[in-house]
C-alpha positions as CSV (number, residue, x, y, z in Angstrom):
1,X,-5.4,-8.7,-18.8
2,X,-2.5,-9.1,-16.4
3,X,-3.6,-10.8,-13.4
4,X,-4.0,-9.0,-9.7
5,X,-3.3,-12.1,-8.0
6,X,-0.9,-11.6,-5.2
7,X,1.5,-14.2,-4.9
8,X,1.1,-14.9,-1.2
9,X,1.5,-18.2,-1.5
10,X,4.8,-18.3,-3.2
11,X,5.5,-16.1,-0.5
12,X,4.7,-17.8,2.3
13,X,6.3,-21.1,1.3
14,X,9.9,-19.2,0.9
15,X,9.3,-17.8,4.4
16,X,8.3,-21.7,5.4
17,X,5.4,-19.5,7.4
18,X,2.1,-20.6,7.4
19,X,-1.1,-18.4,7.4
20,X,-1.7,-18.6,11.2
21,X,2.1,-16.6,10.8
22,X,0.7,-14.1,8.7
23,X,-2.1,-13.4,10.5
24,X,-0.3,-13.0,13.8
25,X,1.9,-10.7,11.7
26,X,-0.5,-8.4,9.7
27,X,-2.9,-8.3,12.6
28,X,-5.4,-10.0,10.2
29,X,-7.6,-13.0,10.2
30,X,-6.4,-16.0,9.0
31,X,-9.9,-17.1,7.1
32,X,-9.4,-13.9,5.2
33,X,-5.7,-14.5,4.2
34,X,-6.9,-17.7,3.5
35,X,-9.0,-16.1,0.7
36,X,-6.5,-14.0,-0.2
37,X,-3.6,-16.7,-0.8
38,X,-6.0,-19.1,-2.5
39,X,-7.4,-15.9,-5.0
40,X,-10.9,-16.5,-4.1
41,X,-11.5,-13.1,-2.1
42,X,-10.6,-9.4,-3.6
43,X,-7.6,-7.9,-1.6
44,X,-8.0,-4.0,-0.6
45,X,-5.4,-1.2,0.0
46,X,-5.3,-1.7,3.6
47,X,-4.6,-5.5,3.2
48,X,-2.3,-5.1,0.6
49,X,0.1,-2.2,2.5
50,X,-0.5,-5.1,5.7
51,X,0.6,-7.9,3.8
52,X,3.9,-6.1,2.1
53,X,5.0,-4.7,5.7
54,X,5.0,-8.9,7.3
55,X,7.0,-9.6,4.3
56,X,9.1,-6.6,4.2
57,X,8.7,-6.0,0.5
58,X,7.4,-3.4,-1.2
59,X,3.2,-3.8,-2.3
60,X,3.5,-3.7,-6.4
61,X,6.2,-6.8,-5.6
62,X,3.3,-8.8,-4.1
63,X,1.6,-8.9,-7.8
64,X,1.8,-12.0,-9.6
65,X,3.4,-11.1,-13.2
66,X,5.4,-8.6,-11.2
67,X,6.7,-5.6,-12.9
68,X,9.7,-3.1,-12.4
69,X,9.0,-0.8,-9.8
70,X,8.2,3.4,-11.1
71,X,10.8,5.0,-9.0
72,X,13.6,2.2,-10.2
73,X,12.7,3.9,-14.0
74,X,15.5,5.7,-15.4
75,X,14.8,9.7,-15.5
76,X,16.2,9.7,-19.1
77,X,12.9,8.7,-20.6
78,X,11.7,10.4,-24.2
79,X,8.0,10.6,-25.9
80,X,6.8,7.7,-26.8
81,X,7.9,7.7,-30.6
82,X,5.2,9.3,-33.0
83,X,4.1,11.5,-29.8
84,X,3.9,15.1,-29.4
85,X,2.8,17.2,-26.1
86,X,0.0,19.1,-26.8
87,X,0.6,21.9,-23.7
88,X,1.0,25.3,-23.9
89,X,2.5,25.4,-20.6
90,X,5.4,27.3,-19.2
91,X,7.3,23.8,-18.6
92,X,10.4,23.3,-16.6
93,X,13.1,20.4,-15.7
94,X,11.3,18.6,-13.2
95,X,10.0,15.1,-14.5
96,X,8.0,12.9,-13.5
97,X,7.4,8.7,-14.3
98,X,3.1,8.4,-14.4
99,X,1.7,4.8,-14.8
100,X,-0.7,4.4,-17.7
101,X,-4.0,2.9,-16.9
102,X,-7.3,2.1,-19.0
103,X,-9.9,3.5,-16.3
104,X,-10.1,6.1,-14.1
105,X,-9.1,5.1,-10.9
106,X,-11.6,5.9,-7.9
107,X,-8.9,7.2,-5.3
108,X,-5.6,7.9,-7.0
109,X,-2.8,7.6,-5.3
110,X,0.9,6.4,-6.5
111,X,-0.7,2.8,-4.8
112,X,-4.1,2.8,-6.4
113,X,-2.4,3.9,-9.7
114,X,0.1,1.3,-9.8
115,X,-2.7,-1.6,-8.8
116,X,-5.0,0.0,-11.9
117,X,-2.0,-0.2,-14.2
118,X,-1.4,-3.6,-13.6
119,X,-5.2,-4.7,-13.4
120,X,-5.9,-3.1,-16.8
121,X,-3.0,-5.2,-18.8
122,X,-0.5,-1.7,-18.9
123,X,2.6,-3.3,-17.7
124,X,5.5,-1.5,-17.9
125,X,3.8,1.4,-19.9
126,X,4.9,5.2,-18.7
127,X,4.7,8.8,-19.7
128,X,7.4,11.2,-18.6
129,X,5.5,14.5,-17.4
130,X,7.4,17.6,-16.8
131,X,6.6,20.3,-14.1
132,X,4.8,18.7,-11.6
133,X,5.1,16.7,-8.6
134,X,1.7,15.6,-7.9
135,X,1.7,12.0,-6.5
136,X,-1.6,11.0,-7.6
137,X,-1.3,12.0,-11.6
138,X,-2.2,9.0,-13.9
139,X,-2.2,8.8,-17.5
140,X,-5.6,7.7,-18.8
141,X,-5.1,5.4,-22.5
142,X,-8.2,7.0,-24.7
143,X,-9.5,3.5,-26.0
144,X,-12.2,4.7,-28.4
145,X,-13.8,8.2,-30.4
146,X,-16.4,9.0,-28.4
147,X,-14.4,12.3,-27.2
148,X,-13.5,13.0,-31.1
149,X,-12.4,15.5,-32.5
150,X,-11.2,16.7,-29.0
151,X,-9.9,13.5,-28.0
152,X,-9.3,10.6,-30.2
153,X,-8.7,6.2,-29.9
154,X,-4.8,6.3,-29.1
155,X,-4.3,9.4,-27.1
156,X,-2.7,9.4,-23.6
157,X,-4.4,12.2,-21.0
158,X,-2.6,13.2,-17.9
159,X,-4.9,13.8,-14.9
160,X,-3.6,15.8,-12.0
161,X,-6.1,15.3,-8.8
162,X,-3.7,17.8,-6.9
163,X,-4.4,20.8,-9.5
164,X,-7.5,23.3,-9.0
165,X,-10.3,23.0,-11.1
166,X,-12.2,26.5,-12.7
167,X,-15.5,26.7,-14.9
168,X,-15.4,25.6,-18.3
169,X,-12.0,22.8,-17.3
170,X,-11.5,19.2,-18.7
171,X,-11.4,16.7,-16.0
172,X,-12.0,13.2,-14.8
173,X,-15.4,13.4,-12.7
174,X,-17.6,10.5,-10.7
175,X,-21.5,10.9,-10.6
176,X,-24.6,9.6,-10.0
177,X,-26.6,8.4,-6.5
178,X,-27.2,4.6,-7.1
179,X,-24.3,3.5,-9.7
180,X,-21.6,5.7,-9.8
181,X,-20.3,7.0,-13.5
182,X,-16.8,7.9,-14.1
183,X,-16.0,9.5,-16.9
184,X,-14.1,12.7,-19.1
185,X,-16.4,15.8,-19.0
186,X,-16.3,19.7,-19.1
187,X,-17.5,21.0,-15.7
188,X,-19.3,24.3,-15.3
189,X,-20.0,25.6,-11.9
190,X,-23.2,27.6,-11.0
191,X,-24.7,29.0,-8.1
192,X,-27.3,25.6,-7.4
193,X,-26.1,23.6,-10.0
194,X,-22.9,21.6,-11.5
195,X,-23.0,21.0,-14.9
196,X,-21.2,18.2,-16.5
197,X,-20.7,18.1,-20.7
198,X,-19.5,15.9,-22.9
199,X,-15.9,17.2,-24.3
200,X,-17.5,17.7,-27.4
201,X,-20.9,18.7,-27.2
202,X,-22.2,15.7,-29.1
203,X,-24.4,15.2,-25.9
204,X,-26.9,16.9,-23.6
205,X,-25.7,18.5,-20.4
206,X,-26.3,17.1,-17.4
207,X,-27.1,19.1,-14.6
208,X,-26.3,18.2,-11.3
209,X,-27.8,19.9,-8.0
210,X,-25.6,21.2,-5.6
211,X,-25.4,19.5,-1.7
212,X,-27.8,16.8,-3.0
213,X,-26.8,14.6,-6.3
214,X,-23.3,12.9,-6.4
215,X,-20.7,14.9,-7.5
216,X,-17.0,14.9,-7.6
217,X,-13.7,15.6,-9.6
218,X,-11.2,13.2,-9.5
219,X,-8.5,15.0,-11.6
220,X,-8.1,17.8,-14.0
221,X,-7.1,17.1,-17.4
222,X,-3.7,18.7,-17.6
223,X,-2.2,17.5,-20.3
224,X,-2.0,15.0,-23.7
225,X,0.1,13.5,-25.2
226,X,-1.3,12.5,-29.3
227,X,-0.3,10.4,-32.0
228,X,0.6,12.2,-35.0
């Protein structure tokens, strides 16, 4: 796994600051960045967008094991070989560079997509999608055949938070009250209840009540791309 250590060290010592520097500069405290710098405290979003801005650098560059940056990709990029897109989708020239990751990320964002990719050991790994310009789409790695035959160990799933989910759609949902699940389902919306099944039907539904158990979509499935 490639590590999510941020290199605020190395940092600081090309600066010559110290951690009393930082703090002044971030706004944070400097037992926290102390944490932080040392890797014995779990950095957030917040922290991380702080920490970049005192160093003027942009937050995937903070990673130790940095990698290249997703908009300094070149826009020339083809299917991974032995890939096909399985879309029937009117498509057009737009494209678009989407970081692969090995979960489902709880908030995506272009940030939280990127810090997933490089927590889950995806370095440098992209899909080109065409058509869209949603910010938050990831590409989720299918590690195993639980979803088979719909979805099988080796195929790539683009998931599009920004598109509008309808009865009977493939997406990326989180449930549960105490310890939150998040997994690929097939939602179906009723008047009291949401029901969540498995892609393909190897399981019981669950259904969920409306206004009281934890429900929510993350992403619609939009796309896949599968190894043939």
């Amino acid at each position: 796994m490639v590590s999510t250590r941020l290199k605020v060290k190395e940092l600081l010592r090309e600066r010559r600051w110290t951690t009393k520097v930082l703090a002044e500069k971030t706004g944070m405290s400097e037992s926290y960045l102390t944490h932080i710098k040392n890797g014995t405290r779990r950095w957030n979003e917040d922290a991380l967008k702080k920490i970049s801005e005192a160093f003027e650098i942009e937050p995937v560059d903070l990673f130790d094991h940095n990698r290249g940056r997703t908009d300094q990709i070149s826009q020339e990029l083809q299917l991974p070989e032995g890939f096909v897109l399985d879309t029937n989708q009117q498509v057009s020239v737009q494209l678009k560079i989407v970081p692969v990751v090995g979960q489902i990320p709880t908030q995506p964002s272009a940030l939280n997509n990127q810090v997933m990719q490089q927590a889950g050991g995806f370095k440098d790994e992209f899909v080109p999608v065409i058509g869209s310009e949603d910010e938050g789409m990831f590409c989720l790695k299918v590690e195993d055949n639980s979803m088979a035959p719909k979805f099988i160990k080796g195929d790539y799933l683009i998931i599009s938070p920004a598109v509008w989910t309808n009865s009977g759609d493939v997406v990326a949902v989180e449930y549960g009250n105490e310890t939150p699940i998040r997994e690929i389902m097939q939602v179906n919306f009723m008047d009291e209840f949401v029901v969540l099944e498995s892609v393909n039907h190897k399981k019981a539904p669950i259904a969920l009540l409306r206004n009281k158990d934890a429900f929510r979509i993350i992403g619609k499935v939009i796309n896949r791309y599968q190894k043939m």
